[in-house]
Gaussian input, Z-matrix of N, CA and C with variables (Angstrom, degrees):
# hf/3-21g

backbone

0 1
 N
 C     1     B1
 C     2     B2     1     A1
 N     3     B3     2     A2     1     D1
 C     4     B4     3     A3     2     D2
 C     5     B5     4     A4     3     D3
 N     6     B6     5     A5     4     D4
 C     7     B7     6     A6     5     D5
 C     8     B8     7     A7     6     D6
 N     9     B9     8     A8     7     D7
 C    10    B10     9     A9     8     D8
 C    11    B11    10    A10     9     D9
 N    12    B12    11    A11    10    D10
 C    13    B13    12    A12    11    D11
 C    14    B14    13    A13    12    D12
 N    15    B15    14    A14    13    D13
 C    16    B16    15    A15    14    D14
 C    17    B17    16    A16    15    D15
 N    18    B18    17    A17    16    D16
 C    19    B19    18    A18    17    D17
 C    20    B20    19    A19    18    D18
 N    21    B21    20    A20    19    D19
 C    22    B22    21    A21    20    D20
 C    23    B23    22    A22    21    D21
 N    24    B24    23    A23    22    D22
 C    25    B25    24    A24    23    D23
 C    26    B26    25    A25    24    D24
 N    27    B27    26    A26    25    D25
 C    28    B28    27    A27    26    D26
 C    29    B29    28    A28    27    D27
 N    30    B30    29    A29    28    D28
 C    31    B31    30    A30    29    D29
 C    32    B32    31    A31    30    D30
 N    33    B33    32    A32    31    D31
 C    34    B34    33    A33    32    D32
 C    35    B35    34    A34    33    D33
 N    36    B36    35    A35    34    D34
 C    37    B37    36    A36    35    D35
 C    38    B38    37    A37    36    D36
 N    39    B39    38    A38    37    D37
 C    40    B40    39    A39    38    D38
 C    41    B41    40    A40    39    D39
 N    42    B42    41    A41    40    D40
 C    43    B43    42    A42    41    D41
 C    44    B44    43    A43    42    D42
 N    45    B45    44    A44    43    D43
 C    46    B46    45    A45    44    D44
 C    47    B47    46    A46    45    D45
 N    48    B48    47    A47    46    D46
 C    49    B49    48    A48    47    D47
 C    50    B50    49    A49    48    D48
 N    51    B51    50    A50    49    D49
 C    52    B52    51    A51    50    D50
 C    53    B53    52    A52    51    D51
 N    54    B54    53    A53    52    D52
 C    55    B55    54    A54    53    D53
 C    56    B56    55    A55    54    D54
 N    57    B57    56    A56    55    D55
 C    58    B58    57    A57    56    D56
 C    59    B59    58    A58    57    D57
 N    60    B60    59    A59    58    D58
 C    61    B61    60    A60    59    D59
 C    62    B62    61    A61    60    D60
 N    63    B63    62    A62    61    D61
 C    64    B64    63    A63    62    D62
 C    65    B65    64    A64    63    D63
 N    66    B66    65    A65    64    D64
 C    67    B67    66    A66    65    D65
 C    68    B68    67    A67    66    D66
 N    69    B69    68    A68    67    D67
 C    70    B70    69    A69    68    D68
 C    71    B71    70    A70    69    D69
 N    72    B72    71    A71    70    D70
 C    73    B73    72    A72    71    D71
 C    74    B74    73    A73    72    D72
 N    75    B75    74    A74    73    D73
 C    76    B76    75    A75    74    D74
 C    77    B77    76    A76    75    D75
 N    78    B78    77    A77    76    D76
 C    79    B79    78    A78    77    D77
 C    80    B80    79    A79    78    D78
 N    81    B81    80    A80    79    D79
 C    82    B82    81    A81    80    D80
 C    83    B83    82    A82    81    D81
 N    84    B84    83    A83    82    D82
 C    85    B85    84    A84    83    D83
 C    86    B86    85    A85    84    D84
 N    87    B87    86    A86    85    D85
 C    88    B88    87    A87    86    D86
 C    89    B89    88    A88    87    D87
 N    90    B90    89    A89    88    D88
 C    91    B91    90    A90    89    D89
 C    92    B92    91    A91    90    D90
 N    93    B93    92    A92    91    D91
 C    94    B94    93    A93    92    D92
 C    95    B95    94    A94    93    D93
 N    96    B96    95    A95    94    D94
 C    97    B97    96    A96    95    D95
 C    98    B98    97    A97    96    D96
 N    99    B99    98    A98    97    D97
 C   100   B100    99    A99    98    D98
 C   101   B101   100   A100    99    D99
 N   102   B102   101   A101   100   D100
 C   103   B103   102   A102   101   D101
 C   104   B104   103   A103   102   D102
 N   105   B105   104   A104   103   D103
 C   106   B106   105   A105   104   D104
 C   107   B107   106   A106   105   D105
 N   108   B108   107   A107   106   D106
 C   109   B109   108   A108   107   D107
 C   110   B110   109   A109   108   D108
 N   111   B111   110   A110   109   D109
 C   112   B112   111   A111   110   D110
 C   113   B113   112   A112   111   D111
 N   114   B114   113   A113   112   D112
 C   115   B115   114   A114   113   D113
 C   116   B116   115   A115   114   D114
 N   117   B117   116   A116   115   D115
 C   118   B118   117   A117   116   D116
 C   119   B119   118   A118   117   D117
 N   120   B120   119   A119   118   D118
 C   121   B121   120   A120   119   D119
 C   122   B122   121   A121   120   D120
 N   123   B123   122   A122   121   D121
 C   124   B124   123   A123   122   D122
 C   125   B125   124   A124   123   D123
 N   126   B126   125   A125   124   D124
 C   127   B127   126   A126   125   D125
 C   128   B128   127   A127   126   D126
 N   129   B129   128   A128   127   D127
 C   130   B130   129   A129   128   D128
 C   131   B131   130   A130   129   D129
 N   132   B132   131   A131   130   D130
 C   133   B133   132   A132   131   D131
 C   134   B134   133   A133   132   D132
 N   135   B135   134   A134   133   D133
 C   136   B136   135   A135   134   D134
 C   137   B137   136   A136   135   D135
 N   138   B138   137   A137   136   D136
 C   139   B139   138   A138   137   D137
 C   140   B140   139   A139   138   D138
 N   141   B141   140   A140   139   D139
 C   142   B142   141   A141   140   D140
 C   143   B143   142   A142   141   D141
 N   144   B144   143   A143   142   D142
 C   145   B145   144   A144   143   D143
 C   146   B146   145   A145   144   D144
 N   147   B147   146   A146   145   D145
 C   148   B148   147   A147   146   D146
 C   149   B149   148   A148   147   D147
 N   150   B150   149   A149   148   D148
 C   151   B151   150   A150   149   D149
 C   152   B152   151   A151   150   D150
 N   153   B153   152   A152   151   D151
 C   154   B154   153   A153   152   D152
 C   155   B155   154   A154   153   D153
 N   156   B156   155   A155   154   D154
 C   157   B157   156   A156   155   D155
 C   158   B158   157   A157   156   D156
 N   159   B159   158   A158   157   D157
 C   160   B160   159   A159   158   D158
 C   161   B161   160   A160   159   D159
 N   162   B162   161   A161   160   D160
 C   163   B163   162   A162   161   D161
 C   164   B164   163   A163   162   D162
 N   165   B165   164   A164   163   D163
 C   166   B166   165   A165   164   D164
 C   167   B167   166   A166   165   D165
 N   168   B168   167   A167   166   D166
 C   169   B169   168   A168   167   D167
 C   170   B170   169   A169   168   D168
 N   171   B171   170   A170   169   D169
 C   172   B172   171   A171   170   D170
 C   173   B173   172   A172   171   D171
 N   174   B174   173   A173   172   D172
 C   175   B175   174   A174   173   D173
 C   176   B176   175   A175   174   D174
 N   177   B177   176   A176   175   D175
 C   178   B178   177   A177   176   D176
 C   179   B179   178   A178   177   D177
 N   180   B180   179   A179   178   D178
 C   181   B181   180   A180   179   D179
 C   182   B182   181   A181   180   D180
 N   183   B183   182   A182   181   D181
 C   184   B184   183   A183   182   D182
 C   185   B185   184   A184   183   D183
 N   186   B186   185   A185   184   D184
 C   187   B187   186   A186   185   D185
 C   188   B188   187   A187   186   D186
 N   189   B189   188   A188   187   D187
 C   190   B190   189   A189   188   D188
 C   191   B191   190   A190   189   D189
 N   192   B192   191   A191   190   D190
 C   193   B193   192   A192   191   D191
 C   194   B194   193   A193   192   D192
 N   195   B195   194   A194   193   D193
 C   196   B196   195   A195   194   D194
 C   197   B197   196   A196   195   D195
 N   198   B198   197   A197   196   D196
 C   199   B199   198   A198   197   D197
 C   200   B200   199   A199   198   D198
 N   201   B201   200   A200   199   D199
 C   202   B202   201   A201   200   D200
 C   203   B203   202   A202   201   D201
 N   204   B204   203   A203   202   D202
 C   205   B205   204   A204   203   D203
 C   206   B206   205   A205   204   D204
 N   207   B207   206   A206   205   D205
 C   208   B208   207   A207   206   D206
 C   209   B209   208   A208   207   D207
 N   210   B210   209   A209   208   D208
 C   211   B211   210   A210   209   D209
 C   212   B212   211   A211   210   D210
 N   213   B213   212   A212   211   D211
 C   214   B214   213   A213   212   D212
 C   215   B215   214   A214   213   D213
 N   216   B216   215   A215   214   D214
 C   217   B217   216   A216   215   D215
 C   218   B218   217   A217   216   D216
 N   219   B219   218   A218   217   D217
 C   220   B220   219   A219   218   D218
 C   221   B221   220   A220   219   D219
 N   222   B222   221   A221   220   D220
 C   223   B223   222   A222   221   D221
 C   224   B224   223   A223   222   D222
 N   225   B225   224   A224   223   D223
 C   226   B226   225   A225   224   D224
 C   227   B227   226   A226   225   D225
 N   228   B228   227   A227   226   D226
 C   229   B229   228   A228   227   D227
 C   230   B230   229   A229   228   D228
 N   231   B231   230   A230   229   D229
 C   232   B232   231   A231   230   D230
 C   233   B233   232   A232   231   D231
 N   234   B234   233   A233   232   D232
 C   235   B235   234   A234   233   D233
 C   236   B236   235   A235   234   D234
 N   237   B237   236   A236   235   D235
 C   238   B238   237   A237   236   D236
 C   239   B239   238   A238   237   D237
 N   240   B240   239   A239   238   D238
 C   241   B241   240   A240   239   D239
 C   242   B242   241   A241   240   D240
 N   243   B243   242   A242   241   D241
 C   244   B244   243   A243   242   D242
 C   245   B245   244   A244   243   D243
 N   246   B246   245   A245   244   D244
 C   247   B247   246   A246   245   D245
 C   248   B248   247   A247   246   D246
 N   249   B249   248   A248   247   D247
 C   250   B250   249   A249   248   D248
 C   251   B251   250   A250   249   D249
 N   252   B252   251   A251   250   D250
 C   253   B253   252   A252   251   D251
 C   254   B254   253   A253   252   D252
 N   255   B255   254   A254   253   D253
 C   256   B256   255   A255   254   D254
 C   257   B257   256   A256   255   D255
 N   258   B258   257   A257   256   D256
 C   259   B259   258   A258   257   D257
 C   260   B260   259   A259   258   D258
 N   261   B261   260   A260   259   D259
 C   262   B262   261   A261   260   D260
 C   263   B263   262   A262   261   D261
 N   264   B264   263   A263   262   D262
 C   265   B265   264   A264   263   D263
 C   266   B266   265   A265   264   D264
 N   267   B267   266   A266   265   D265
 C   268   B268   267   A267   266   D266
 C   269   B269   268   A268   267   D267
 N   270   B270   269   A269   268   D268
 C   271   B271   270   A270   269   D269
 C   272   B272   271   A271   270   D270
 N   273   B273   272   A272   271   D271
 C   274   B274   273   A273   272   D272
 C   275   B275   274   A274   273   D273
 N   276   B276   275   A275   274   D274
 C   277   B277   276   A276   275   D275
 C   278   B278   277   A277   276   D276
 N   279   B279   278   A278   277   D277
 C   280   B280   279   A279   278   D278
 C   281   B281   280   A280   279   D279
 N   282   B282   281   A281   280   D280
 C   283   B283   282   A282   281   D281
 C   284   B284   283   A283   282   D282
 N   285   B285   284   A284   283   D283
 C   286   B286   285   A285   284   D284
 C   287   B287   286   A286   285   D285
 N   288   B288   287   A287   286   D286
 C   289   B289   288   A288   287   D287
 C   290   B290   289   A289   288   D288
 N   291   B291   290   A290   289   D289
 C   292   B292   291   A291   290   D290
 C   293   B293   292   A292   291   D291

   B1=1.4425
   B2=1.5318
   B3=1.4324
   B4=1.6927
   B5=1.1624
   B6=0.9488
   B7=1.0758
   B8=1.6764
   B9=1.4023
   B10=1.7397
   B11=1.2969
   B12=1.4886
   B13=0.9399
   B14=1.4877
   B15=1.5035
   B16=1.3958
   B17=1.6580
   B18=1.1044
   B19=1.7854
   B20=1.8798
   B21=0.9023
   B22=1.7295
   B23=1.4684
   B24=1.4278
   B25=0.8221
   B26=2.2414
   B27=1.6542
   B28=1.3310
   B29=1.4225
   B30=1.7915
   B31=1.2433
   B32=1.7188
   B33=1.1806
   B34=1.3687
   B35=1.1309
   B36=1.5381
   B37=1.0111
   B38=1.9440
   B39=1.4667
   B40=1.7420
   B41=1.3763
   B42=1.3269
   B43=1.3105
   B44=1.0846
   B45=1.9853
   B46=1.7097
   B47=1.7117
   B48=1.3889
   B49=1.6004
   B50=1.3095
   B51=1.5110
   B52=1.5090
   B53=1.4645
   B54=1.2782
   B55=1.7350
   B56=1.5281
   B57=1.1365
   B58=1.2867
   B59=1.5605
   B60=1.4987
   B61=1.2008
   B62=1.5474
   B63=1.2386
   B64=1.6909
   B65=1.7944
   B66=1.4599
   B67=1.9687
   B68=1.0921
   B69=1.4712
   B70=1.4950
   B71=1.8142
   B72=1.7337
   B73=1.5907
   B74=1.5567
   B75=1.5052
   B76=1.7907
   B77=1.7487
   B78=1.1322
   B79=1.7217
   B80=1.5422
   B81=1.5336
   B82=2.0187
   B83=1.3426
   B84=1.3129
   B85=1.5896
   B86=1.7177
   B87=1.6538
   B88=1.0872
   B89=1.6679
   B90=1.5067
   B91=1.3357
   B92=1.7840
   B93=1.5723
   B94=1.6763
   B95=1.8744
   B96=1.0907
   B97=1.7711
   B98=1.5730
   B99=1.5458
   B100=1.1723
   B101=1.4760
   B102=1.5623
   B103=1.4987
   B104=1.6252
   B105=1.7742
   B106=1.3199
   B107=1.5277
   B108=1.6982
   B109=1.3215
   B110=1.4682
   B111=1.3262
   B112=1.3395
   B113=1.8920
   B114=1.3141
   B115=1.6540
   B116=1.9938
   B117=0.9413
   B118=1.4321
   B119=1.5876
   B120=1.4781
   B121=2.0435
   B122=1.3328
   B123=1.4591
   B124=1.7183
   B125=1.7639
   B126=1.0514
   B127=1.6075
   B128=1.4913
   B129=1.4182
   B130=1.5381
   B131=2.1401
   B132=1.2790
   B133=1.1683
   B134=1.2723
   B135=1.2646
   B136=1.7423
   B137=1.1880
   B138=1.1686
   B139=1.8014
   B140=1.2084
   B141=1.3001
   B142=1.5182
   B143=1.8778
   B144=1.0585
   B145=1.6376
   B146=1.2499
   B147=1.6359
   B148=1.2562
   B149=1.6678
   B150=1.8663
   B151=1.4658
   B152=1.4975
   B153=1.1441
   B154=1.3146
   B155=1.6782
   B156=1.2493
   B157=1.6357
   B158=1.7987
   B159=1.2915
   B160=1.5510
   B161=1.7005
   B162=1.1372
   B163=2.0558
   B164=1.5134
   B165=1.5265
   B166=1.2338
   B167=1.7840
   B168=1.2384
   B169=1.3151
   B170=1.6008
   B171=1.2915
   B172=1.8066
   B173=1.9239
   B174=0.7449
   B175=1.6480
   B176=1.3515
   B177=1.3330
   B178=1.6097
   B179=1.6214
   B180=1.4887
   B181=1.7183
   B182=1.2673
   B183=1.5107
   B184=1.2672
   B185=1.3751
   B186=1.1641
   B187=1.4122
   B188=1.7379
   B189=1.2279
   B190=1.5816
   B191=1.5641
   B192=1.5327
   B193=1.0914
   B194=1.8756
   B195=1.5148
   B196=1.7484
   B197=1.7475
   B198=1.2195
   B199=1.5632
   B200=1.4447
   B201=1.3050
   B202=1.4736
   B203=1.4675
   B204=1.1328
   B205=1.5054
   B206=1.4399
   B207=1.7090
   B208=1.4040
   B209=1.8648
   B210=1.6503
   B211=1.4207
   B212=1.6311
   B213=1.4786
   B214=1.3513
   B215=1.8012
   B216=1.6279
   B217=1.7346
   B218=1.4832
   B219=1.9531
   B220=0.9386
   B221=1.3067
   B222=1.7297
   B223=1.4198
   B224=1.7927
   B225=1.4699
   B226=1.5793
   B227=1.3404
   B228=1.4108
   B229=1.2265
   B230=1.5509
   B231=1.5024
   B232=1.5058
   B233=1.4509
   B234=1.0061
   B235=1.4681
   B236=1.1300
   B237=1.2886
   B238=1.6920
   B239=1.6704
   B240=1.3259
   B241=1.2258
   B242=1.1569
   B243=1.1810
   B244=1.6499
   B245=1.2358
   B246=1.4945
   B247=1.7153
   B248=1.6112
   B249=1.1718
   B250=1.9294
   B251=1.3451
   B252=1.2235
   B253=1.1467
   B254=2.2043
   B255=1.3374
   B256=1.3211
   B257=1.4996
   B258=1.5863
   B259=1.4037
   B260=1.9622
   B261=1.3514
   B262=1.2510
   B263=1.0052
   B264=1.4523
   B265=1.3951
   B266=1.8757
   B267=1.3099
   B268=2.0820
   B269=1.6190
   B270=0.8483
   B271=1.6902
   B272=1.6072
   B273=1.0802
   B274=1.7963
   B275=1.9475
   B276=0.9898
   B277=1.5982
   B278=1.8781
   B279=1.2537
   B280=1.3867
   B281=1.8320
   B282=1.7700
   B283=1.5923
   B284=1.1001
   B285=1.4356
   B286=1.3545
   B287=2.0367
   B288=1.2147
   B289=1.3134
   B290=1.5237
   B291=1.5417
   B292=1.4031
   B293=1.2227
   A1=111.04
   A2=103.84
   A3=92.86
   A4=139.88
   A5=158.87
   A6=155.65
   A7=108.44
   A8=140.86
   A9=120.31
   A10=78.65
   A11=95.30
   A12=121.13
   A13=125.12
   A14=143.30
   A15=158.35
   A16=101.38
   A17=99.52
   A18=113.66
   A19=103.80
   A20=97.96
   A21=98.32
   A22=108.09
   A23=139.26
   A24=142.75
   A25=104.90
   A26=102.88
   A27=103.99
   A28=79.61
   A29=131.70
   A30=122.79
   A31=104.83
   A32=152.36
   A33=130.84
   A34=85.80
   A35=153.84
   A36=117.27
   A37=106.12
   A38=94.95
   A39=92.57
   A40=94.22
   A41=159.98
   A42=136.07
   A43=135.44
   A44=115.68
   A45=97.47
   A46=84.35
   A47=123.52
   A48=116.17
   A49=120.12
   A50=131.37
   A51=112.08
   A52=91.68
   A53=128.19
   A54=112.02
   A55=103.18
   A56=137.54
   A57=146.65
   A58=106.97
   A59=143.87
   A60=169.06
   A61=100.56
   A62=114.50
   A63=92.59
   A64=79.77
   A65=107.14
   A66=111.86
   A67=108.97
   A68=142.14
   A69=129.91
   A70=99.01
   A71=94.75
   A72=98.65
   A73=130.33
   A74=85.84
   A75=106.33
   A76=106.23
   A77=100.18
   A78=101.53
   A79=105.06
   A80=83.18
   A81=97.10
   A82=100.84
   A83=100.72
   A84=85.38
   A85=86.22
   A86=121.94
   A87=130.64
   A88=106.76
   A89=101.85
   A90=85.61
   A91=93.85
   A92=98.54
   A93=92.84
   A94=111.91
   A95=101.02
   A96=112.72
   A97=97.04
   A98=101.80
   A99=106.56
   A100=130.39
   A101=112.16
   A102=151.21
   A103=84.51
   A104=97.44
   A105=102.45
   A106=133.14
   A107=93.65
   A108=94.19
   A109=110.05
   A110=109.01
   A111=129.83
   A112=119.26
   A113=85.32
   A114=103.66
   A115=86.38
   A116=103.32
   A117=86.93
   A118=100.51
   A119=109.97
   A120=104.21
   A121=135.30
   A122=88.69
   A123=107.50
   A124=107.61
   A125=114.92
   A126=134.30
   A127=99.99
   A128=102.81
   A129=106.93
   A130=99.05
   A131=110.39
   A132=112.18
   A133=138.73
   A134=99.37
   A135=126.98
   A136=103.94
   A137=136.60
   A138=129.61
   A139=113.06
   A140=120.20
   A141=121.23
   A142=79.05
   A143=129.88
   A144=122.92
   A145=124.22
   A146=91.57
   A147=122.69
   A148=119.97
   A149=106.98
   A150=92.78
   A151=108.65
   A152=133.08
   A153=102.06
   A154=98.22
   A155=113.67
   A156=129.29
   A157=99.82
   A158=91.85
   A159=120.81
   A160=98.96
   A161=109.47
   A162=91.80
   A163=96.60
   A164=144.89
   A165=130.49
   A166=99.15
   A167=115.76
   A168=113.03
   A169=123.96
   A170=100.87
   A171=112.29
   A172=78.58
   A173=132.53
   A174=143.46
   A175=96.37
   A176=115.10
   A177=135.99
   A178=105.81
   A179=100.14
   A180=103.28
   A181=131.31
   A182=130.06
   A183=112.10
   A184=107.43
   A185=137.30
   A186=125.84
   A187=132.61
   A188=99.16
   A189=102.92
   A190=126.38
   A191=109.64
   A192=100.17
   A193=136.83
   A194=88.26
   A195=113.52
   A196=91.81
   A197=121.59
   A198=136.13
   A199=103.45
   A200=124.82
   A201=137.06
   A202=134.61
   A203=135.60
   A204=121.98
   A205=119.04
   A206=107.19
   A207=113.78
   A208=110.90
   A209=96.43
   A210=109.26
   A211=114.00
   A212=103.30
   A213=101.79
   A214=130.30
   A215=95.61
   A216=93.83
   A217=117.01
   A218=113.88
   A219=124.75
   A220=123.67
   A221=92.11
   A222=125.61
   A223=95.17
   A224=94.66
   A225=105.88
   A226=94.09
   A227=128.18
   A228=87.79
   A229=164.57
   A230=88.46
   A231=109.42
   A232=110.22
   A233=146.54
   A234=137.84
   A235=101.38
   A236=146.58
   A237=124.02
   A238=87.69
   A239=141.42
   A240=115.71
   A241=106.13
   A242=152.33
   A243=177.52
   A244=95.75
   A245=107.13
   A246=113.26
   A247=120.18
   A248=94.87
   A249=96.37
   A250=101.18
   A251=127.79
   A252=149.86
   A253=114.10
   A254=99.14
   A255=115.00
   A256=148.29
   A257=88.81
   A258=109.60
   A259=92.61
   A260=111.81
   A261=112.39
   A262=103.31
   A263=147.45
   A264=152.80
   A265=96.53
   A266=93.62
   A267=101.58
   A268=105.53
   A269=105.99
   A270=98.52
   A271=118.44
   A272=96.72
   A273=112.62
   A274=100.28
   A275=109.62
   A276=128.69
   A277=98.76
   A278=117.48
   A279=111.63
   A280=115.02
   A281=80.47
   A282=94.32
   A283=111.08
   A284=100.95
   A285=114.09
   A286=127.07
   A287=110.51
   A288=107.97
   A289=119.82
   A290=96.30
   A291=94.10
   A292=117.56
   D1=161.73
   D2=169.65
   D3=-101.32
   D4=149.08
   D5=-121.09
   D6=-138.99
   D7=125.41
   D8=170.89
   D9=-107.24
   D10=142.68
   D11=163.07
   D12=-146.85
   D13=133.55
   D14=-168.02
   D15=-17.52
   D16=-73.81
   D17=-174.59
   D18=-46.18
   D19=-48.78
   D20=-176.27
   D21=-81.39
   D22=-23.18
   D23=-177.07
   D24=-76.97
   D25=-32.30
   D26=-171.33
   D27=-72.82
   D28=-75.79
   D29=-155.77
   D30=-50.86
   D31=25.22
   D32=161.20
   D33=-119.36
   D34=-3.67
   D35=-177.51
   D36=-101.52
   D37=-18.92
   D38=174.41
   D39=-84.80
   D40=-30.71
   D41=157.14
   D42=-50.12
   D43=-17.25
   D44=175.40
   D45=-89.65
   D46=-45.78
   D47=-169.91
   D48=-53.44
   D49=-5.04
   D50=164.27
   D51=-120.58
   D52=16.64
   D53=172.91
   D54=58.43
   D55=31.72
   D56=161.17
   D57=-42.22
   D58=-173.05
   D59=-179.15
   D60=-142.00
   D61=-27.62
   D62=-148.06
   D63=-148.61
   D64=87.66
   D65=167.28
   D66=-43.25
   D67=-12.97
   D68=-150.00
   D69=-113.59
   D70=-8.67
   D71=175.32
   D72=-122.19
   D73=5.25
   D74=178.91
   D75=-81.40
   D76=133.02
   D77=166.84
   D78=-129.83
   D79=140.86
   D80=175.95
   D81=-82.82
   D82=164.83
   D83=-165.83
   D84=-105.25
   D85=179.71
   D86=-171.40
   D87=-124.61
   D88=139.30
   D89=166.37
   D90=146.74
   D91=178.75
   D92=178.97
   D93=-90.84
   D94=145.52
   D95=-179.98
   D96=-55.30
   D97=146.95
   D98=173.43
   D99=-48.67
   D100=-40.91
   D101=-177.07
   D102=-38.43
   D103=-70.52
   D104=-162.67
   D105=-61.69
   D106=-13.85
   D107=-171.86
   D108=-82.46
   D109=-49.05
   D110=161.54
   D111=-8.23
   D112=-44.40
   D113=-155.80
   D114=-99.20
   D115=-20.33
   D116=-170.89
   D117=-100.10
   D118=-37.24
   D119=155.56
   D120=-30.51
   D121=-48.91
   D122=170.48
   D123=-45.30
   D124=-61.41
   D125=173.36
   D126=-37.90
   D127=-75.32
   D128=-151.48
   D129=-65.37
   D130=-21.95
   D131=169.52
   D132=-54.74
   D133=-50.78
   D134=157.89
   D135=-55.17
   D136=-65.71
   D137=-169.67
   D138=-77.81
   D139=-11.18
   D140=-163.80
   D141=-95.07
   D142=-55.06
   D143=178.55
   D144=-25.52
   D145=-61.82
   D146=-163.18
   D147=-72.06
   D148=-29.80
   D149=154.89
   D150=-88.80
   D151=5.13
   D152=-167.01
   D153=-100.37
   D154=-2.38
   D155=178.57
   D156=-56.67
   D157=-60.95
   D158=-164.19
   D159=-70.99
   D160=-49.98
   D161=-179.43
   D162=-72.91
   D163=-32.01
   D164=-178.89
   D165=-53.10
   D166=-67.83
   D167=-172.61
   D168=-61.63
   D169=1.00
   D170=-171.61
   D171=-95.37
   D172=-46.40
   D173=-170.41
   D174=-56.29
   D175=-84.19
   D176=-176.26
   D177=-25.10
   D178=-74.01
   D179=164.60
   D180=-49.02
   D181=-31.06
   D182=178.16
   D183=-102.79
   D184=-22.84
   D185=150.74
   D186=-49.76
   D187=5.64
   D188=-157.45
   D189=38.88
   D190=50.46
   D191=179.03
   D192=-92.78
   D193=50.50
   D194=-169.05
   D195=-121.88
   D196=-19.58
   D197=-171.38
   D198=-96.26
   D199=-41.63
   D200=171.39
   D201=-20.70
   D202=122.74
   D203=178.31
   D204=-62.81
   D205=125.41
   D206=-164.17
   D207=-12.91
   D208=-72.30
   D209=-171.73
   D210=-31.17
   D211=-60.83
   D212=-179.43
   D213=-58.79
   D214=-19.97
   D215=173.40
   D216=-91.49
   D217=8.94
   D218=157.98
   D219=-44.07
   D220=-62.70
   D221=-149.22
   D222=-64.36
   D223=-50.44
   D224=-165.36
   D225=-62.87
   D226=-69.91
   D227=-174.97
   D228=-105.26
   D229=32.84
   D230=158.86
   D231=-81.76
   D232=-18.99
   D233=159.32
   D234=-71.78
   D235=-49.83
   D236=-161.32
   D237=-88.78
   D238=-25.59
   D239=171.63
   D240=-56.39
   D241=-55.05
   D242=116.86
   D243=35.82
   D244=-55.26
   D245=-149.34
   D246=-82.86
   D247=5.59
   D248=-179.27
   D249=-97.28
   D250=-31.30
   D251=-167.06
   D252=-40.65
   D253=-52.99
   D254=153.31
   D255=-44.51
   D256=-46.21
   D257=-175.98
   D258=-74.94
   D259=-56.36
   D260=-162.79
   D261=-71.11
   D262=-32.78
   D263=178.90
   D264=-44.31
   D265=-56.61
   D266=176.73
   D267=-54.78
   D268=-57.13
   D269=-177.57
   D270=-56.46
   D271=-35.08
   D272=-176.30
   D273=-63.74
   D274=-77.40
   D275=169.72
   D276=-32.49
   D277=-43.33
   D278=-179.62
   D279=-58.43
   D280=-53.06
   D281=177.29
   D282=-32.50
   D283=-73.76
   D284=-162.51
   D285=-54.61
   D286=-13.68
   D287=172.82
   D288=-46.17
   D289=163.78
   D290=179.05
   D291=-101.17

């Protein structure tokens, strides 16, 4: 008789979900749903801002950079505007996987 059982039940279900021919060569893929990642980027986005808000201004203050020659509080702060820019670019690219 037959038997259902767990293991055969995963291989039919990654064989109808990748439209495979051959269950014994289909792989599900692993990992978190996009949905989820999405929602958890959001998070790491917000905090990832939010310290990097706070060491810019931990910087600003102990450098005296309110005392600074114009030019130079240019510079500074177009680089720390600049500088989040990276970090979130990584999170974004995470999101976005498939």
């Amino acid at each position: 008789p037959y038997r259902f059982t767990a293991r055969r039940a995963t291989a039919l279900h990654v064989a109808r979900s990748t439209r495979c021919a051959n269950p014994a060569k289909a792989v599900k893929p692993v990992g978190m749903k996009q949905r989820s990642r999405k929602a958890l980027g959001m998070f790491y986005t917000v905090g990832f801002l939010t310290v990097y808000c706070l060491l810019i201004m931990l910087v600003a203050v102990q450098f005296a950079a309110h005392e600074a020659h114009p030019a130079l509080q240019l510079a500074f702060f177009i680089a720390a505007g600049l500088g989040w820019l990276p970090g979130v670019m990584f999170i974004i690219r995470w999101m976005n996987r498939p």
